[in-house]
mmCIF file of the N, C-alpha and C atoms, coordinates in Angstrom:
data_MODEL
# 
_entry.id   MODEL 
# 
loop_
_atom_site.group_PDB 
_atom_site.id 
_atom_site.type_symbol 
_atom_site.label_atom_id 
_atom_site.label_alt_id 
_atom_site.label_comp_id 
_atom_site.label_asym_id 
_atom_site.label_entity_id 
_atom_site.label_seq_id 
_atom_site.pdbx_PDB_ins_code 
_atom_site.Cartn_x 
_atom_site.Cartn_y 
_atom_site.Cartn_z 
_atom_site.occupancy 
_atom_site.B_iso_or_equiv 
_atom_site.pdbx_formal_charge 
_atom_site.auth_seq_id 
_atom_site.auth_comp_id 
_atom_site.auth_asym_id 
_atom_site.auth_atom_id 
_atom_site.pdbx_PDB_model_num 
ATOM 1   N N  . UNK A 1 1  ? -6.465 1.196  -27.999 1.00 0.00 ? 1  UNK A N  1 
ATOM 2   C CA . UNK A 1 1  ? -6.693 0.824  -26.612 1.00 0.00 ? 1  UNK A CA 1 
ATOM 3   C C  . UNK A 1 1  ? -6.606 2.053  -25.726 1.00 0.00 ? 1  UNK A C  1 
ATOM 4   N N  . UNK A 1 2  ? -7.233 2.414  -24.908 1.00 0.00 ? 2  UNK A N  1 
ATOM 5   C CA . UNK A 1 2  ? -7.232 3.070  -24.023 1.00 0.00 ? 2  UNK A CA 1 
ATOM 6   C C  . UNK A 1 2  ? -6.346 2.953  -22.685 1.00 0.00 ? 2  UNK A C  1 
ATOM 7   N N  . UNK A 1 3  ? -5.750 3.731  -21.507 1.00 0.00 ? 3  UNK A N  1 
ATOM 8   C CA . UNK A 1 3  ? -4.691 3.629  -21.062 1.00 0.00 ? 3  UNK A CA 1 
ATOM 9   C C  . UNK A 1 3  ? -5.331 3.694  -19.955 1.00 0.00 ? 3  UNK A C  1 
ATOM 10  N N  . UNK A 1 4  ? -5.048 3.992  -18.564 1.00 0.00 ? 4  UNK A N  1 
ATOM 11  C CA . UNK A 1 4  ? -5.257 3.864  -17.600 1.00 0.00 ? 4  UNK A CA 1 
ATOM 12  C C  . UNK A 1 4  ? -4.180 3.941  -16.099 1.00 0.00 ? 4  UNK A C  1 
ATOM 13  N N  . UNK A 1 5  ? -4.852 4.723  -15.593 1.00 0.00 ? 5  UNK A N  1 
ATOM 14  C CA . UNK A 1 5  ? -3.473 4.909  -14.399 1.00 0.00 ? 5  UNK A CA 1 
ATOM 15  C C  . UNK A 1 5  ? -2.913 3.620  -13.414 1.00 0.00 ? 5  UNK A C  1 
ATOM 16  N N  . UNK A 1 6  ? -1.924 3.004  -13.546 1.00 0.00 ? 6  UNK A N  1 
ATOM 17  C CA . UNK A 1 6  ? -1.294 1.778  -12.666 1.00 0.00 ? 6  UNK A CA 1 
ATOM 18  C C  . UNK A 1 6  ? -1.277 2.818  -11.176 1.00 0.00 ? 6  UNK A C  1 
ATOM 19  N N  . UNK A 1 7  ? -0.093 3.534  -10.837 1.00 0.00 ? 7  UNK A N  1 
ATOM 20  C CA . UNK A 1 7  ? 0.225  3.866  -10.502 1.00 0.00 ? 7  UNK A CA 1 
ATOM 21  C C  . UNK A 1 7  ? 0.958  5.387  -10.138 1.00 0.00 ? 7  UNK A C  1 
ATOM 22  N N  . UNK A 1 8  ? 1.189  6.298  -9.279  1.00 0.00 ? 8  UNK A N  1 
ATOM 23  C CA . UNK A 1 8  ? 1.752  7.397  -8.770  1.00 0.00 ? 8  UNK A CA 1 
ATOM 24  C C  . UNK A 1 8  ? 3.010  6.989  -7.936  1.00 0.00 ? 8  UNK A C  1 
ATOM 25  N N  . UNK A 1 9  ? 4.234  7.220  -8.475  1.00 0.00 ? 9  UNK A N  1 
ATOM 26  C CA . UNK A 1 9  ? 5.411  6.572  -7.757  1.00 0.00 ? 9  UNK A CA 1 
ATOM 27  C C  . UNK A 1 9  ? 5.645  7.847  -6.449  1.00 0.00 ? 9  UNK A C  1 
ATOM 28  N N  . UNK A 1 10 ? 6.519  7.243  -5.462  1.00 0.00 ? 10 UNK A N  1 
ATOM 29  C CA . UNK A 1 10 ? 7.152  8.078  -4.552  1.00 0.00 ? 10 UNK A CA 1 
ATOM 30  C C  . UNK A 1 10 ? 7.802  9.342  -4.685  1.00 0.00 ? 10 UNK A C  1 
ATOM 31  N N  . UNK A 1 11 ? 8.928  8.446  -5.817  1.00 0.00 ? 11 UNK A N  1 
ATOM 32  C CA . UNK A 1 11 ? 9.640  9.167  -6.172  1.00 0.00 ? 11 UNK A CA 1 
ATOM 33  C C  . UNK A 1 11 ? 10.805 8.725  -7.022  1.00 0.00 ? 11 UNK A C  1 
ATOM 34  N N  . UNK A 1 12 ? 11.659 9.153  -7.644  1.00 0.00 ? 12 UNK A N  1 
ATOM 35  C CA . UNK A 1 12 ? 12.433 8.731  -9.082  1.00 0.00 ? 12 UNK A CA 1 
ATOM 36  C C  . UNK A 1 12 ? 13.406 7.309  -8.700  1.00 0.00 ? 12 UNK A C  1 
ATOM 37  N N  . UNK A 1 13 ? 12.965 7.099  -7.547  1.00 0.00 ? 13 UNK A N  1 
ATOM 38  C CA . UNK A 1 13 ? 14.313 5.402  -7.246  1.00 0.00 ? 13 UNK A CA 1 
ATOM 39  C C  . UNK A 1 13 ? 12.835 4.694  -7.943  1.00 0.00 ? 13 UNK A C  1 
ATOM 40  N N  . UNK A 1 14 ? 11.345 4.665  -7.167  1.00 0.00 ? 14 UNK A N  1 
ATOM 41  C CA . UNK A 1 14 ? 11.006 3.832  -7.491  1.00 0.00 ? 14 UNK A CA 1 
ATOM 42  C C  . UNK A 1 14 ? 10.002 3.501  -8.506  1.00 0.00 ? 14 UNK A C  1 
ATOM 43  N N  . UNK A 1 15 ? 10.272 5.063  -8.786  1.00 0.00 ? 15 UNK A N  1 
ATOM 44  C CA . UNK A 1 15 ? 9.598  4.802  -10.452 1.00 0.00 ? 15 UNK A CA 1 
ATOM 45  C C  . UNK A 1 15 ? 10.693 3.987  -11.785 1.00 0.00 ? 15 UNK A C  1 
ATOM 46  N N  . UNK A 1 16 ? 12.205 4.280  -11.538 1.00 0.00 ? 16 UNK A N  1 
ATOM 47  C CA . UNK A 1 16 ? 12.813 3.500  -11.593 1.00 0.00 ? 16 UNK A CA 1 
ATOM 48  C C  . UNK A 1 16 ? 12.522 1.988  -12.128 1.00 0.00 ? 16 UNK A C  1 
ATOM 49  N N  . UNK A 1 17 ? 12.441 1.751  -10.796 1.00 0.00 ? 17 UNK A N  1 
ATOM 50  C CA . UNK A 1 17 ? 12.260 0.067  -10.882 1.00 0.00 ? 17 UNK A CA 1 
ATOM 51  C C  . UNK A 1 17 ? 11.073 -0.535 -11.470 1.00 0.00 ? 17 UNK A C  1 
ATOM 52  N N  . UNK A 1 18 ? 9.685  0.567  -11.134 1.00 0.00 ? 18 UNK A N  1 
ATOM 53  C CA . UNK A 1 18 ? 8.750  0.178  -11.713 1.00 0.00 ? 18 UNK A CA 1 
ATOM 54  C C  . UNK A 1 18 ? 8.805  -0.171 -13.150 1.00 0.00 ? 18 UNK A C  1 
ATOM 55  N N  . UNK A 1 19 ? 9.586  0.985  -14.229 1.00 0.00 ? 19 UNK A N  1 
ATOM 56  C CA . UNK A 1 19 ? 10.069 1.257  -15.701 1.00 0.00 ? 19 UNK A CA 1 
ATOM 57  C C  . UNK A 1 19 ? 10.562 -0.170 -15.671 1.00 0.00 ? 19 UNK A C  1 
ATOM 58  N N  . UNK A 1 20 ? 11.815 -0.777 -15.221 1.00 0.00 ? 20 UNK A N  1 
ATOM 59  C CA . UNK A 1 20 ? 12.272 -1.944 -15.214 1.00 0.00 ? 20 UNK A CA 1 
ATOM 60  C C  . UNK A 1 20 ? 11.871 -2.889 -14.930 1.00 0.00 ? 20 UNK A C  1 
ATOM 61  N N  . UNK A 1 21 ? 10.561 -3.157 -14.113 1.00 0.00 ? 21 UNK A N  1 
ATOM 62  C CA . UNK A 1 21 ? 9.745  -4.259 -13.958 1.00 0.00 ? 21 UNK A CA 1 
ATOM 63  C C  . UNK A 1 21 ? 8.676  -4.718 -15.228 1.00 0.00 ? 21 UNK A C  1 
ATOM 64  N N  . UNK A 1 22 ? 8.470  -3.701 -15.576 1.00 0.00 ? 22 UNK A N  1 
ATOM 65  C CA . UNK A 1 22 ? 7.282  -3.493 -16.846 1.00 0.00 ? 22 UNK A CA 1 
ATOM 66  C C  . UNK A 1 22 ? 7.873  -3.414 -18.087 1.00 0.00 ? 22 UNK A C  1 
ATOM 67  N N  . UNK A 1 23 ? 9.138  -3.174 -18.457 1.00 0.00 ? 23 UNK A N  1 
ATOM 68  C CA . UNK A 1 23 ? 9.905  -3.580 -19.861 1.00 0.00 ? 23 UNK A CA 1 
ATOM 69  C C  . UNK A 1 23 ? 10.201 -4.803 -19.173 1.00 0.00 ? 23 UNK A C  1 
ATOM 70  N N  . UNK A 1 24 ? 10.797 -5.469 -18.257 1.00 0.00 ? 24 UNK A N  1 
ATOM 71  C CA . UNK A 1 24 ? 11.026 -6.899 -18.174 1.00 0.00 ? 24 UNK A CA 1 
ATOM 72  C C  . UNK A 1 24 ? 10.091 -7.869 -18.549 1.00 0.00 ? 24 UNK A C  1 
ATOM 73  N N  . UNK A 1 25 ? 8.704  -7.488 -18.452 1.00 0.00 ? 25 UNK A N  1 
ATOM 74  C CA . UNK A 1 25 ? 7.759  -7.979 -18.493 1.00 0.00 ? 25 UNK A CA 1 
ATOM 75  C C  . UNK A 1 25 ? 7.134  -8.054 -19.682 1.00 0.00 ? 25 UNK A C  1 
ATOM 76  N N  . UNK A 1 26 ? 7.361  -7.062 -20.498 1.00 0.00 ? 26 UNK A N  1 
ATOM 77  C CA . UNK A 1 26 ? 6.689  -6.620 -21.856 1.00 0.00 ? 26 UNK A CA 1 
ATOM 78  C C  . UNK A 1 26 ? 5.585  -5.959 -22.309 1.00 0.00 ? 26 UNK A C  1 
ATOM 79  N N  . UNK A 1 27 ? 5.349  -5.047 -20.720 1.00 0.00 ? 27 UNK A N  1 
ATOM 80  C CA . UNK A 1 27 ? 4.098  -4.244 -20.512 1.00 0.00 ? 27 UNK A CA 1 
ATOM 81  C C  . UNK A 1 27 ? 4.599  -3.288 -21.139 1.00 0.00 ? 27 UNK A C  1 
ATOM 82  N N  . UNK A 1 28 ? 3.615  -2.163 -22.384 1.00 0.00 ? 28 UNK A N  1 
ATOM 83  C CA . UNK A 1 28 ? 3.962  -0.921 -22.375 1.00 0.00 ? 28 UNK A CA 1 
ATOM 84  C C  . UNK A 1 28 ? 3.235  -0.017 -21.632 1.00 0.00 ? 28 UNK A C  1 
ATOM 85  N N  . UNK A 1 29 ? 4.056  0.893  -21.314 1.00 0.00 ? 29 UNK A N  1 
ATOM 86  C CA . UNK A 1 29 ? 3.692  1.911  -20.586 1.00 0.00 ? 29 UNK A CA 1 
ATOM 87  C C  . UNK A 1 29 ? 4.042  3.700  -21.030 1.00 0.00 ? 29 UNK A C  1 
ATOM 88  N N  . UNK A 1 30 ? 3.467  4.512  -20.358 1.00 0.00 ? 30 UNK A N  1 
ATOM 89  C CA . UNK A 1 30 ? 3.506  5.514  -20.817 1.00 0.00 ? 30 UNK A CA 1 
ATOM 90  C C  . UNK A 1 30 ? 3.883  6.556  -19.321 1.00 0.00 ? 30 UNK A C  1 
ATOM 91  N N  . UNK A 1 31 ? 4.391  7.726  -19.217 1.00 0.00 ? 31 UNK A N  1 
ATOM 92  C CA . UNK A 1 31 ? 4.666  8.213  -18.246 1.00 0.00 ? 31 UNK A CA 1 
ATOM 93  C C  . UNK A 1 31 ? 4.148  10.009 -17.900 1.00 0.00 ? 31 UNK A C  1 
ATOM 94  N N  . UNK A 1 32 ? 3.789  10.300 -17.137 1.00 0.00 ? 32 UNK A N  1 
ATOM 95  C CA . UNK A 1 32 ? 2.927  11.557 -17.421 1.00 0.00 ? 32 UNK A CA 1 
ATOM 96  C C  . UNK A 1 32 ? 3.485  11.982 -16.102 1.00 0.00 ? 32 UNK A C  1 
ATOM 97  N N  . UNK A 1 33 ? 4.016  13.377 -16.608 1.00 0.00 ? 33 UNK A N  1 
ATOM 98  C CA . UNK A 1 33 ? 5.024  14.193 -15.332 1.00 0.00 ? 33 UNK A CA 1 
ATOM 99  C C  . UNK A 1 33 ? 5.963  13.563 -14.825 1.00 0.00 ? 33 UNK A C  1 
ATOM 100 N N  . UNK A 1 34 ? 6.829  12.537 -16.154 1.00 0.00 ? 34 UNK A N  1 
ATOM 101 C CA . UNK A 1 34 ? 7.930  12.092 -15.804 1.00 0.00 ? 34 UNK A CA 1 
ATOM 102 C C  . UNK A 1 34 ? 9.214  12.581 -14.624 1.00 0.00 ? 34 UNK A C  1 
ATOM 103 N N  . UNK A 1 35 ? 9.372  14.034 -14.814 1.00 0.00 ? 35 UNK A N  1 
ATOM 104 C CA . UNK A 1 35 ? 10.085 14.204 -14.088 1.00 0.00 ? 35 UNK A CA 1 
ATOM 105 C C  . UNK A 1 35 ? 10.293 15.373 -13.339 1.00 0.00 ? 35 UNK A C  1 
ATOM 106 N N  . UNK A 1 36 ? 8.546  15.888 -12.990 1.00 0.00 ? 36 UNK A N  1 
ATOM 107 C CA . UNK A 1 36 ? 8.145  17.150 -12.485 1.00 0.00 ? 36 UNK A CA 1 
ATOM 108 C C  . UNK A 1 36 ? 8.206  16.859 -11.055 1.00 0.00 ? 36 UNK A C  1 
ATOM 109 N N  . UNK A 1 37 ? 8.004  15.806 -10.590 1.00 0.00 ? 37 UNK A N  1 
ATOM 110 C CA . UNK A 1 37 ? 8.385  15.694 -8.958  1.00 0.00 ? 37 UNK A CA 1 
ATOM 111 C C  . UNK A 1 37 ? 9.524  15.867 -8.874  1.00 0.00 ? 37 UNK A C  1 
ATOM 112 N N  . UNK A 1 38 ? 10.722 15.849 -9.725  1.00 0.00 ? 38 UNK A N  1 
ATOM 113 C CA . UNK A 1 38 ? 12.232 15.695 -8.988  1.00 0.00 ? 38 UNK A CA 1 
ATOM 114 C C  . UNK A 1 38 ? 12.198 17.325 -8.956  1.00 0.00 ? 38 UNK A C  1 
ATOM 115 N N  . UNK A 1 39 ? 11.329 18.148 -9.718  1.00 0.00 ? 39 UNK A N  1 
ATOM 116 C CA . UNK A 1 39 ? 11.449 19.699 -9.746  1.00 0.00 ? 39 UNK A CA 1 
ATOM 117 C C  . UNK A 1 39 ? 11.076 20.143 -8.530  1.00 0.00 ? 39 UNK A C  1 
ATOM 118 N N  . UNK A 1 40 ? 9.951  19.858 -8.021  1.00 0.00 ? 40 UNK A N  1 
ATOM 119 C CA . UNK A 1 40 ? 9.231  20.377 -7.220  1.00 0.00 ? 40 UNK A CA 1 
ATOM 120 C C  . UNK A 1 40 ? 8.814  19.046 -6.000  1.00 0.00 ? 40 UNK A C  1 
ATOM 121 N N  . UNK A 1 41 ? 9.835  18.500 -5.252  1.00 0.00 ? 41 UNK A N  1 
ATOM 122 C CA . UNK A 1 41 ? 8.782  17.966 -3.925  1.00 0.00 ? 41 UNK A CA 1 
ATOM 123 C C  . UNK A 1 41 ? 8.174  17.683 -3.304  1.00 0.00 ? 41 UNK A C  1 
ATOM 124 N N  . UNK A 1 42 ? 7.200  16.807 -3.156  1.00 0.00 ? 42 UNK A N  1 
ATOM 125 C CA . UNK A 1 42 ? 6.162  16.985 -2.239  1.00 0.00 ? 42 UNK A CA 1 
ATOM 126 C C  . UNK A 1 42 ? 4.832  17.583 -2.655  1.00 0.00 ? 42 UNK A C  1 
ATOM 127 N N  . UNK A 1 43 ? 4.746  18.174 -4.087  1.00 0.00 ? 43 UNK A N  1 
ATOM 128 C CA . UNK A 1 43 ? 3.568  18.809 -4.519  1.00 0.00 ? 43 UNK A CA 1 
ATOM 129 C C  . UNK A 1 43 ? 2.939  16.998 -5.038  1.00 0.00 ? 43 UNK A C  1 
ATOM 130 N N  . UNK A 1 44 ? 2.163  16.725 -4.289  1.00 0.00 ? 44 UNK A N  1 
ATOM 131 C CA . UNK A 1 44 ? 0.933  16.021 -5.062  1.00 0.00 ? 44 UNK A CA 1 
ATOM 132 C C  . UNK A 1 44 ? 0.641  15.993 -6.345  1.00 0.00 ? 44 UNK A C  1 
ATOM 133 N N  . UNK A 1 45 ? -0.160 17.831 -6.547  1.00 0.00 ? 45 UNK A N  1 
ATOM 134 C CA . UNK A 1 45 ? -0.556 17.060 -7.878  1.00 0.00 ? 45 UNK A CA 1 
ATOM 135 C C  . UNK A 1 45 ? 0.029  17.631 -8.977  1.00 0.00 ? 45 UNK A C  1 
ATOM 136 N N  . UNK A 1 46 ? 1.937  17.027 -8.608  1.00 0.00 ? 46 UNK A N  1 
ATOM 137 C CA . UNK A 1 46 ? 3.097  16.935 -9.943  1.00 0.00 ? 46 UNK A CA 1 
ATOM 138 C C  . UNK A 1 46 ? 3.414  15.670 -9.712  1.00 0.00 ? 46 UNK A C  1 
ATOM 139 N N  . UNK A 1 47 ? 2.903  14.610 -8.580  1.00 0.00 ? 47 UNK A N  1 
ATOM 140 C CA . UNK A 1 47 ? 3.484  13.064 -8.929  1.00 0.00 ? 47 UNK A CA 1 
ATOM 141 C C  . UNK A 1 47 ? 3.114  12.876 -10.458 1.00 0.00 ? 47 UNK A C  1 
ATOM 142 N N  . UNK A 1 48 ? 4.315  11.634 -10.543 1.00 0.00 ? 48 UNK A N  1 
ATOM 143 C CA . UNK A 1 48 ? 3.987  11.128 -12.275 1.00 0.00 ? 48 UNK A CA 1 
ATOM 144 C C  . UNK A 1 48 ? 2.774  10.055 -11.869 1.00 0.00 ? 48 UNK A C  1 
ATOM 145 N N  . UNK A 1 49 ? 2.357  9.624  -13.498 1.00 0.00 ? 49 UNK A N  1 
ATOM 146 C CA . UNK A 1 49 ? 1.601  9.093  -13.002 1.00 0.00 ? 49 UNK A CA 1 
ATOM 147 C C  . UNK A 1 49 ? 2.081  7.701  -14.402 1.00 0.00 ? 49 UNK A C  1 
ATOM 148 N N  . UNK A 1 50 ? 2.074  6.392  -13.723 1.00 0.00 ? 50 UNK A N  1 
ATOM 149 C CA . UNK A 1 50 ? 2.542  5.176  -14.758 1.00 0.00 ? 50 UNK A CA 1 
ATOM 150 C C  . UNK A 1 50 ? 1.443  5.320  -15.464 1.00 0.00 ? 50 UNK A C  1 
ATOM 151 N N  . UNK A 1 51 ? 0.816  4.902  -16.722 1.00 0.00 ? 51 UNK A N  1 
ATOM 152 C CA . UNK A 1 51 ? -0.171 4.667  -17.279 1.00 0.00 ? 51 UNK A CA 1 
ATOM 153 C C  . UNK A 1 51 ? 0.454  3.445  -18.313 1.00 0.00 ? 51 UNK A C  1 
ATOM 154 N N  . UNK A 1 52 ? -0.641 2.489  -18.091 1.00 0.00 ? 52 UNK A N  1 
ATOM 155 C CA . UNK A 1 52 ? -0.595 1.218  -19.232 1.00 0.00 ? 52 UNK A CA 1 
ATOM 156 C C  . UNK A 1 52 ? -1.791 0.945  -19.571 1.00 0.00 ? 52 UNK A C  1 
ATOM 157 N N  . UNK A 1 53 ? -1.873 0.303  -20.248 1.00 0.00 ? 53 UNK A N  1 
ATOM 158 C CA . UNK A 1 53 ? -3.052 -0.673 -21.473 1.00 0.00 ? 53 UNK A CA 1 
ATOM 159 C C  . UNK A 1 53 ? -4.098 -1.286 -20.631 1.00 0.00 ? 53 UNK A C  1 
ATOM 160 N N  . UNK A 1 54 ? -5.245 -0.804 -20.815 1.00 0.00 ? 54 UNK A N  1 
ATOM 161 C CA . UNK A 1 54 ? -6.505 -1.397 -20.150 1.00 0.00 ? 54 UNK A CA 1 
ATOM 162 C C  . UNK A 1 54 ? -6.235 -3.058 -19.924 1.00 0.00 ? 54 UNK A C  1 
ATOM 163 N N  . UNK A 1 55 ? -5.899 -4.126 -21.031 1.00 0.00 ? 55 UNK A N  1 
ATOM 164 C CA . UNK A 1 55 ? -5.369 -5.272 -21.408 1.00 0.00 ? 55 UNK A CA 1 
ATOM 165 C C  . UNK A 1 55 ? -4.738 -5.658 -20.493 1.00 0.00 ? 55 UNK A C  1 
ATOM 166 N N  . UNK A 1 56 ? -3.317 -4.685 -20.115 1.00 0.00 ? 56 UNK A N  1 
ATOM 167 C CA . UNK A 1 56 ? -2.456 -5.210 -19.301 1.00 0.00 ? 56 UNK A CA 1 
ATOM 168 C C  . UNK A 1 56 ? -2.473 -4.518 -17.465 1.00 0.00 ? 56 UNK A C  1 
ATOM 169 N N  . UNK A 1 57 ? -3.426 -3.960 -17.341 1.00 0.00 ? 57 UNK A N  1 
ATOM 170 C CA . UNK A 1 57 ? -3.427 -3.354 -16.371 1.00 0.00 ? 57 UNK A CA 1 
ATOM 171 C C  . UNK A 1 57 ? -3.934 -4.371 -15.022 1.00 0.00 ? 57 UNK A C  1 
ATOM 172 N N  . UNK A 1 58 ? -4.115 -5.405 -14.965 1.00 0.00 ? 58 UNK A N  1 
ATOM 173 C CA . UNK A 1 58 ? -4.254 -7.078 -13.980 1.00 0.00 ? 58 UNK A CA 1 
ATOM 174 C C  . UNK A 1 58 ? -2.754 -7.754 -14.129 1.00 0.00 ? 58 UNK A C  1 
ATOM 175 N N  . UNK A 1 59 ? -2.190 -7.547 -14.944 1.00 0.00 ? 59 UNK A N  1 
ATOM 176 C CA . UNK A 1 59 ? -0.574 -8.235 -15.003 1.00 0.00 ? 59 UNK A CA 1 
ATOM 177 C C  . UNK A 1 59 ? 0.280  -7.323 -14.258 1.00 0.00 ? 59 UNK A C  1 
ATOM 178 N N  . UNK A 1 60 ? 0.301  -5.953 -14.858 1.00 0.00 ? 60 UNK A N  1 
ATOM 179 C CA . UNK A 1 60 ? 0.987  -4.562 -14.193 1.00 0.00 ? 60 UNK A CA 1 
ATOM 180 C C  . UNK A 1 60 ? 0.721  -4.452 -12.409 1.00 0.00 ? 60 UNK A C  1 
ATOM 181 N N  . UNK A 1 61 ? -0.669 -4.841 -12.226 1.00 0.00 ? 61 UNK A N  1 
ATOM 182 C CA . UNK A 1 61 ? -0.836 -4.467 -10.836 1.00 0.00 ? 61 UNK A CA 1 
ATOM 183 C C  . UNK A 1 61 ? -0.266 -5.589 -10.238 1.00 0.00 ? 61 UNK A C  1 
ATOM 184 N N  . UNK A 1 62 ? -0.737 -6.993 -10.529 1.00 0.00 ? 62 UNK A N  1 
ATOM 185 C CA . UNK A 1 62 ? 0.168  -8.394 -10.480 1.00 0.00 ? 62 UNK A CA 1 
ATOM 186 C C  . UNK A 1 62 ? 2.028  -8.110 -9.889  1.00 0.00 ? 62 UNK A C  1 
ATOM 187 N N  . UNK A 1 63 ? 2.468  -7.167 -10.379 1.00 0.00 ? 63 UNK A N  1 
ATOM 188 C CA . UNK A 1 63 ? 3.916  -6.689 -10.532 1.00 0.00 ? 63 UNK A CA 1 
ATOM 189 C C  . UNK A 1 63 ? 4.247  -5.888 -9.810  1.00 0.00 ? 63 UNK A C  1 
ATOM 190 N N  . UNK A 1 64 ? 2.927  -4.664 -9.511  1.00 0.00 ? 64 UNK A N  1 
ATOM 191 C CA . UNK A 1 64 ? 3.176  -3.666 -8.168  1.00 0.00 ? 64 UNK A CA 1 
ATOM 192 C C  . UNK A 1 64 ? 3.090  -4.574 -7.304  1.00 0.00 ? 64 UNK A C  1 
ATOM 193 N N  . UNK A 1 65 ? 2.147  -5.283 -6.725  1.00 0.00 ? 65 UNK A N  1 
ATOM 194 C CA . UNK A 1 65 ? 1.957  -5.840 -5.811  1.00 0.00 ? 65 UNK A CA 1 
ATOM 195 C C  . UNK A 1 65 ? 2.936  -6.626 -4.915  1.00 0.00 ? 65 UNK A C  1 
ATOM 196 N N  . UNK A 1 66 ? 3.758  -6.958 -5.933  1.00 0.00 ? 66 UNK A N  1 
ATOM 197 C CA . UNK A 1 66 ? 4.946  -8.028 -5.477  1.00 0.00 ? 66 UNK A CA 1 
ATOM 198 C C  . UNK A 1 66 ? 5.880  -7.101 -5.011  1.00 0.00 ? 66 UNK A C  1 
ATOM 199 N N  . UNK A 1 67 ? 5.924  -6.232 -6.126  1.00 0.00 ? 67 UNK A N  1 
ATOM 200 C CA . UNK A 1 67 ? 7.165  -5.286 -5.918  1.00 0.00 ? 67 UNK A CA 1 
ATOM 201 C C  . UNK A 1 67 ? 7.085  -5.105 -4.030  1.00 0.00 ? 67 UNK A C  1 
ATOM 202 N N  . UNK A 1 68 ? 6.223  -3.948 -4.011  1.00 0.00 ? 68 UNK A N  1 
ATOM 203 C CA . UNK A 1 68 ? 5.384  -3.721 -2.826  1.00 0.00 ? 68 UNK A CA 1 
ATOM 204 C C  . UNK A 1 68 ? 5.579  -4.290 -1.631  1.00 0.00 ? 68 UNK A C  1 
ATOM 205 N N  . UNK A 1 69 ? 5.296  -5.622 -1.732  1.00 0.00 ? 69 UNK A N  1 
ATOM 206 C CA . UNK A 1 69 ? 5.305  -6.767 -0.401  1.00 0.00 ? 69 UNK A CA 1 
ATOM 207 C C  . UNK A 1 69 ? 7.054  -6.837 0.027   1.00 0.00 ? 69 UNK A C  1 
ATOM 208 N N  . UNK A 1 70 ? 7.907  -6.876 -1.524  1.00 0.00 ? 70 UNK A N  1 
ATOM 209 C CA . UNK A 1 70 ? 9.121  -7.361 -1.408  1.00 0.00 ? 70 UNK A CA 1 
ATOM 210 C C  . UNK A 1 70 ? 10.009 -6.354 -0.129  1.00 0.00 ? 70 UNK A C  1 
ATOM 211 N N  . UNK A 1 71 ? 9.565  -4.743 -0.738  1.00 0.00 ? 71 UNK A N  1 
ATOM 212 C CA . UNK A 1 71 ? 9.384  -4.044 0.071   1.00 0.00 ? 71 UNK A CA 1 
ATOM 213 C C  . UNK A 1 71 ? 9.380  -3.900 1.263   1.00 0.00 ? 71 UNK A C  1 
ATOM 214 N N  . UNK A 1 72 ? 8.307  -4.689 1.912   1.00 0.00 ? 72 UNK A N  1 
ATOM 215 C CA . UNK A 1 72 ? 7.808  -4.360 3.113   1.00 0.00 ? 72 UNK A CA 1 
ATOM 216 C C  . UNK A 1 72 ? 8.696  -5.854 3.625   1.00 0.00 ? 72 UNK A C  1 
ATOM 217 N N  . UNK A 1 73 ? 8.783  -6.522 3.048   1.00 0.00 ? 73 UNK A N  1 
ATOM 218 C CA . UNK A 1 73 ? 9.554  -8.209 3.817   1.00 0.00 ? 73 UNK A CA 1 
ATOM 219 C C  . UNK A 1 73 ? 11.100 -7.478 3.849   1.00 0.00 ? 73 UNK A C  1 
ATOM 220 N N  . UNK A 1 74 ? 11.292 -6.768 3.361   1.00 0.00 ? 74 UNK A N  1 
ATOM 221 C CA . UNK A 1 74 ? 12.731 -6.280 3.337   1.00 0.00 ? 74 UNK A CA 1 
ATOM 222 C C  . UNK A 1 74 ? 13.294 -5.077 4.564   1.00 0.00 ? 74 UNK A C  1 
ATOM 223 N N  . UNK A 1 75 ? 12.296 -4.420 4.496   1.00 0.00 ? 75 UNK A N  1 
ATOM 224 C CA . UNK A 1 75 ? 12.314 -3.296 5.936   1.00 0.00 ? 75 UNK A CA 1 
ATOM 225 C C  . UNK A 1 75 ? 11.389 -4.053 7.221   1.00 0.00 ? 75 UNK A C  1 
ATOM 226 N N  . UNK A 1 76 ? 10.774 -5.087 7.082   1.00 0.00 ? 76 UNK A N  1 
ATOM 227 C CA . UNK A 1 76 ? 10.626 -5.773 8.438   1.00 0.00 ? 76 UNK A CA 1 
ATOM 228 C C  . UNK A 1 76 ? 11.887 -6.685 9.082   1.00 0.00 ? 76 UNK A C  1 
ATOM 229 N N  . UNK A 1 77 ? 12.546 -7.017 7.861   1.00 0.00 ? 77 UNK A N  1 
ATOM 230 C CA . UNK A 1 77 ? 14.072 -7.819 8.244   1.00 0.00 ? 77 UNK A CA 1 
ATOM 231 C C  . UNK A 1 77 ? 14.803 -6.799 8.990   1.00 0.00 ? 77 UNK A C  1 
ATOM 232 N N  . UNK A 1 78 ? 14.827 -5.745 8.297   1.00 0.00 ? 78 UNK A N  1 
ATOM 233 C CA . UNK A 1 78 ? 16.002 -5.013 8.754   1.00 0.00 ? 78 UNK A CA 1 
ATOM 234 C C  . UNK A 1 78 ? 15.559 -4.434 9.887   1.00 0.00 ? 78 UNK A C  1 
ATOM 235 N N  . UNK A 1 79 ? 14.426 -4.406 10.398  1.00 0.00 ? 79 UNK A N  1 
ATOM 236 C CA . UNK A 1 79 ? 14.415 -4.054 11.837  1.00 0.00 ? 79 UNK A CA 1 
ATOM 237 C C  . UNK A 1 79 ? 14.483 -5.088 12.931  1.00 0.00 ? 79 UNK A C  1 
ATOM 238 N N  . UNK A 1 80 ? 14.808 -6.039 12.402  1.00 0.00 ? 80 UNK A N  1 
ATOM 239 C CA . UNK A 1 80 ? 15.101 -7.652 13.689  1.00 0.00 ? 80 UNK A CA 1 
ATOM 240 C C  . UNK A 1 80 ? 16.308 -7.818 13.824  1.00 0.00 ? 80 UNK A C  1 
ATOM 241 N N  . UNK A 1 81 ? 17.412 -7.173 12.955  1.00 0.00 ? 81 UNK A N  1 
ATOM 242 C CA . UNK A 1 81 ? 18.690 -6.932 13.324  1.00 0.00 ? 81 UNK A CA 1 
ATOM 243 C C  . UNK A 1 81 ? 19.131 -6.454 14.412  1.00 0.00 ? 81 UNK A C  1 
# 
């Protein structure tokens, strides 16, 4: 099977969670410049990059997506405080 890029994380919290959303799930995945952003900052093109299974890559995005929203419902709360 051939692989394919999910995703480019922020940065190591939420690549993190991503790793833990996608073994919860039973997606495999693969990781490319695992941990060249924590070296270097802000350089672009050292983000990692998630890569999974052509197969599973509609379930995986299924999983960013949520992640994502949960995200954003969570820092719109905290500004009505």
């Amino acid at each position: 099977m051939s692989m394919v890029c999910l995703t480019q994380p922020y940065n190591m919290g939420e690549l993190a969670v991503l790793q833990s959303l996608l073994e919860g799930s039973g997606i495999e995945y693969v990781i490319r410049n695992a941990h060249m952003s924590s070296l270097y900052p802000g350089v672009p093109c050292l983000n990692s990059h998630v890569m999974v299974e052509e197969h599973d890559y509609s379930r995986a995005e299924l999983l960013l997506q949520r992640l994502r929203l949960d995200v954003r419902e969570v820092s719109v709360e905290a500004y009505k405080l």
